[in-house]
C-alpha positions in Angstrom: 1.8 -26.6 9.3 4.1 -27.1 6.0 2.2 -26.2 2.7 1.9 -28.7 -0.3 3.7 -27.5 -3.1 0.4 -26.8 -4.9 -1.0 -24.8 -2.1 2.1 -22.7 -1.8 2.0 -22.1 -5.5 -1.6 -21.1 -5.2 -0.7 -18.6 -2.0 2.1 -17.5 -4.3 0.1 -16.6 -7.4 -2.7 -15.1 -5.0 0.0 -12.2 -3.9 1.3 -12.0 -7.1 -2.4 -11.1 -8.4 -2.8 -9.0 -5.5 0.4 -7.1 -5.8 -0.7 -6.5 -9.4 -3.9 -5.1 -8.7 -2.6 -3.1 -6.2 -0.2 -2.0 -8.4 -2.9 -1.2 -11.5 -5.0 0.7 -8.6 -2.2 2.9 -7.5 -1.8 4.1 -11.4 -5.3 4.6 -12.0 -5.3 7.1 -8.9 -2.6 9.3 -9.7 -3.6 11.7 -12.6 0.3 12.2 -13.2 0.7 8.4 -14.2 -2.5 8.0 -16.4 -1.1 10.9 -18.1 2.5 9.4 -18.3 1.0 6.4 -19.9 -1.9 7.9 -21.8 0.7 10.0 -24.1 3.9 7.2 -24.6 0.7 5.2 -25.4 -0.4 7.4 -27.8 2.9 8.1 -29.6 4.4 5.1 -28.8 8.2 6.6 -28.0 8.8 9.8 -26.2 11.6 11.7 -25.0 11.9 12.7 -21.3 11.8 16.6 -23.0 8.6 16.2 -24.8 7.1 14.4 -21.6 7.8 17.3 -19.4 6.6 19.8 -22.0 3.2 18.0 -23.3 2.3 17.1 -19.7 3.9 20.5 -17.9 5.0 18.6 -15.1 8.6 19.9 -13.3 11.5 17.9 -13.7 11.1 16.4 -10.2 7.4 15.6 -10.3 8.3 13.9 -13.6 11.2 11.8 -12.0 9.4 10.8 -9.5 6.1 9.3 -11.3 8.8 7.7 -13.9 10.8 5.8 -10.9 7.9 4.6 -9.9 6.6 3.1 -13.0 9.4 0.8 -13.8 8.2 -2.6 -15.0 5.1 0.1 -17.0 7.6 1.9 -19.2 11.4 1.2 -20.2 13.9 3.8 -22.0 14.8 2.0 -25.9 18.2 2.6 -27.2 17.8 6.2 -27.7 16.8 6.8 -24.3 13.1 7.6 -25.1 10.3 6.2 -23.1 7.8 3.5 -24.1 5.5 1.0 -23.0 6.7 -2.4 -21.9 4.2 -5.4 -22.5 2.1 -4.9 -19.1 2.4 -1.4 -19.9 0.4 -1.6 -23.4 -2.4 -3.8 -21.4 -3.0 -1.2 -18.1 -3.0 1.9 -21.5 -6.0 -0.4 -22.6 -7.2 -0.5 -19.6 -6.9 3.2 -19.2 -8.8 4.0 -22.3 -11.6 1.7 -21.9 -12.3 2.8 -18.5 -11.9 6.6 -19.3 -14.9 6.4 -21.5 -16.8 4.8 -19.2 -16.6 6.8 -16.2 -16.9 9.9 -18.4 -20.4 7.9 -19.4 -21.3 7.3 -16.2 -20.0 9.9 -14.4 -22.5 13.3 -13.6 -21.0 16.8 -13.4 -19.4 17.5 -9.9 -21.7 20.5 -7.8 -20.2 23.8 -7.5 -19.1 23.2 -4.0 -16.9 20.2 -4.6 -15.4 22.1 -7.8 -14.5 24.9 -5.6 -13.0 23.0 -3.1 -11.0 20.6 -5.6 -9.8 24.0 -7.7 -8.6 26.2 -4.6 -8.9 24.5 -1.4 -7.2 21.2 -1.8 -4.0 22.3 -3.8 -3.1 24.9 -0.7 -4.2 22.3 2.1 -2.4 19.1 -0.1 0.0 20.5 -2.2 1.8 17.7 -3.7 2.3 19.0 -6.4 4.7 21.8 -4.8 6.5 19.1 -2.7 7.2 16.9 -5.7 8.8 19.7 -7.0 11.7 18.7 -4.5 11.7 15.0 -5.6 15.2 14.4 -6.6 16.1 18.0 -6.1 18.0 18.2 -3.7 19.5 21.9 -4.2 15.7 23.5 -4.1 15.2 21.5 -1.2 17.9 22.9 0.7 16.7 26.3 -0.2 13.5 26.1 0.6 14.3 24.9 4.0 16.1 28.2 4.8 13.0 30.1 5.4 12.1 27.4 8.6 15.7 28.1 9.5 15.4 31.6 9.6 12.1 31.3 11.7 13.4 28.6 14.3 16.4 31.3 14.5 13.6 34.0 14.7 12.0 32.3 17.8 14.6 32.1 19.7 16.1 35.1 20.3 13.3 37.1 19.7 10.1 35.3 21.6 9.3 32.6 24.4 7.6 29.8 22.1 8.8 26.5 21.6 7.5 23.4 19.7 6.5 20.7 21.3 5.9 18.1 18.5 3.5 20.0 16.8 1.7 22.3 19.7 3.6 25.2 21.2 4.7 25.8 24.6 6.4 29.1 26.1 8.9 29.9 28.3 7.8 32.9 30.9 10.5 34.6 33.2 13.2 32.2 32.2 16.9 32.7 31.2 18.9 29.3 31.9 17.0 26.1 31.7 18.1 22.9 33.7 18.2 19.8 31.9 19.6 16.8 34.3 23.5 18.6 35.2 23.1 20.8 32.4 21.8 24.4 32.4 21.2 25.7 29.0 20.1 29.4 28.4 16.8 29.9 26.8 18.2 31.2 23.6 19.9 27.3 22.9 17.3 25.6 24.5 14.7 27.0 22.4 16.7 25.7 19.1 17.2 22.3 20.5 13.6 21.6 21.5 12.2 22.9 18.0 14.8 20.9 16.1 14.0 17.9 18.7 10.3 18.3 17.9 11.4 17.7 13.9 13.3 14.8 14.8 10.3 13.0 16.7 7.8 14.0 14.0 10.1 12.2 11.2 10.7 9.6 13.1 6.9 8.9 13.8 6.4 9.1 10.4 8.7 6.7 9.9 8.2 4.2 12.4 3.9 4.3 11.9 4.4 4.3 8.7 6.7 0.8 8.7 3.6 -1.0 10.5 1.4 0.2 7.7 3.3 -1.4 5.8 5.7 1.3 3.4 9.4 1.3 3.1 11.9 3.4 5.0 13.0 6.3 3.1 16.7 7.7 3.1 15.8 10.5 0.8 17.0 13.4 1.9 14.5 15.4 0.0 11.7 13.4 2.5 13.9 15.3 5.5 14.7 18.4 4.4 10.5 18.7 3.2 9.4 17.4 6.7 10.9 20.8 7.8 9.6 22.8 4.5 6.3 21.5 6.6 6.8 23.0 9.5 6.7 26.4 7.8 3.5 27.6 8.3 3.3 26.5 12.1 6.7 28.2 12.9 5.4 31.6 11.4 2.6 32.0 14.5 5.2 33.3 16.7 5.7 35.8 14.3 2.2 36.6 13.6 1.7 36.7 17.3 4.3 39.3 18.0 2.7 41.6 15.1 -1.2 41.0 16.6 -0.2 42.0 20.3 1.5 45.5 18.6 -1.4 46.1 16.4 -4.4 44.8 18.7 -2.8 44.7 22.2 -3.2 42.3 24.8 -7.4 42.5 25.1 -9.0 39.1 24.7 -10.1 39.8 21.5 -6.2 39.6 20.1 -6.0 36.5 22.3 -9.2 34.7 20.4 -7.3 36.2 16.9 -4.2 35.2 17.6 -5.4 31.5 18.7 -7.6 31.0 15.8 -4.5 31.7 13.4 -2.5 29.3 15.6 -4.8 26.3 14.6 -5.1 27.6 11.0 -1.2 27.6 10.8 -1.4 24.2 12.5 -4.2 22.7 9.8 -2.1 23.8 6.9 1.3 22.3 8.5 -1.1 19.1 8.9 -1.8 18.9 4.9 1.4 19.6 4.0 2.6 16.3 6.2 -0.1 14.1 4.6 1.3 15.5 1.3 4.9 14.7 2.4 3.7 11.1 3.6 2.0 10.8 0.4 4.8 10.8 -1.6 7.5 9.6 -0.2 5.9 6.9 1.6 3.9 6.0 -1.7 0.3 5.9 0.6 -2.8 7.1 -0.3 -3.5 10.6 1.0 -6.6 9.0 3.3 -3.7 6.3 4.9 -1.0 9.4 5.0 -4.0 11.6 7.2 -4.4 8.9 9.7 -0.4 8.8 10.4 -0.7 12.8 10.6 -4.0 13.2 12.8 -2.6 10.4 14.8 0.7 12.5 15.4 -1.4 15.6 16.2 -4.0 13.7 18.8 -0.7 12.7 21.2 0.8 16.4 20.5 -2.8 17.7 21.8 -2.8 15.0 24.8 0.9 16.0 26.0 0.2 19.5 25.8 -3.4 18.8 27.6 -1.7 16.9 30.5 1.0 19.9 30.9 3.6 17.2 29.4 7.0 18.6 27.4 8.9 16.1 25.7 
């Protein structure tokens, strides 16, 4: 059924007032923002230098809270930063409702301030993936050291990844795949490489339904792999428990707890990933990981290798 003109410029204004409360919730949420706007609202102009050194944010985790608060803040003729017209209103916004949650708001329990000071910045780093947000030579470096461990694996162990479990290869040289035969050594490489390409795509295609962009940053690809890091080091570790602890069962129950420690931290540092790049909150970002790991831990369950 066709809309009158009223109704559609009702339905109209009703997403516009949604998008911009959306928008004003997404700011109030990231401390990096409120502070953006907090201190161009205080001074009223200031230069990209004086922003990274008052706030001691990197250069990367200050471009990327910048792109994303066009419309907040424009650069004047002298290329410093200030507050636009909406901008001044959410700084209001910011100021009145800062004193009122520091009013209303108790001091958190030990527990919590423990968790928030340690815990959360090594499970959810953002902060350290931001640092490859439009920096793309650091995030080429960093991914060496998954490089060197996919490299690592394959000529010198029997694990694989399969999405994001492991699988190992036992009295096997050459591997069949339809006509080809590949030898353990190449297959290993392509199935932990394919495993990369499955969880980014995943990401991407979940992520679409929920609603965010496709990214073609290359920073998003090249820290997808950054990710993997901590998983890819168990073969490593498992290597160095069997020589120090040998083969009893105890070794086995150490060697599998650090297995699904490595896994938990490679876990946060894809909800940090998805976080940023595809602009969801870290709850939204969790669900699109946990529901990555659940079909990794059914097709491992049912003996199934993709």
């Amino acid at each position: 059924m066709d809309m009158s003109p009223r109704r559609r410029k009702k339905a109209i204004s009703s997403d516009q007032e949604e998008s911009n409360v959306e928008k004003l919730y997404s700011i109030l949420g990231n401390p990096h923002k409120r502070k953006i706007i907090a201190l161009i609202g205080r001074k009223g102009q200031v230069s990209f230098t004086e922003l990274r050194r008052s706030l001691k944010m990197s250069v990367g985790n200050l471009y990327y809270n910048l792109d994303h608060l066009r419309g907040i803040i424009y650069q004047d003729e002298n290329r410093k930063y200030a507050l636009t017209e909406e901008g001044q209103k959410i700084y209001k916004v910011l100021i009145e409702e800062s004193r009122r949650l520091n009013y209303i708001l108790r001091e958190k329990n030990p527990v919590y301030r423990f968790y928030h000071r340690y815990i959360d910045p090594l499970l959810l780093p953002e902060n350290f993936f931001l640092n490859f947000y439009n920096n793309l030579k650091l995030a080429l470096l960093s991914s060496i050291l998954p490089l060197i461990l996919i490299i690592y694996m394959a000529f010198m162990t029997n694990f694989h990844l399969d999405i994001l479990e492991y699988s190992e290869l036992t009295n096997v040289e050459t591997i069949k795949i339809w006509i080809f035969s590949i030898d353990k050594t190449s297959f290993i490489i392509i199935k932990n490489f394919f495993s990369w390409v499955i969880i980014v795509l995943f990401i991407d295609i979940v992520s679409l339904i929920m609603g965010s962009d496709l990214t073609s940053r290359p920073e998003y690809f090249l820290s997808s792999l950054v990710a993997l890091a901590p998983l890819l080091i168990f073969p490593l570790t498992h290597q160095i428990i069997l020589m120090v602890m040998g083969g009893n069962m105890f070794s086995v129950f150490v060697s599998a707890l650090i297995y699904r420690l490595l896994q938990v931290f490679t876990l946060g540092f894809l909800t940090a990933i998805i976080a940023i790049y595809k602009e969801m909150s870290k709850d939204r970002a969790f669900i699109i990981v946990f529901l990555l790991f659940y079909i990794s831990y059914t097709l491992k369950f049912l003996g199934v290798s993709i």
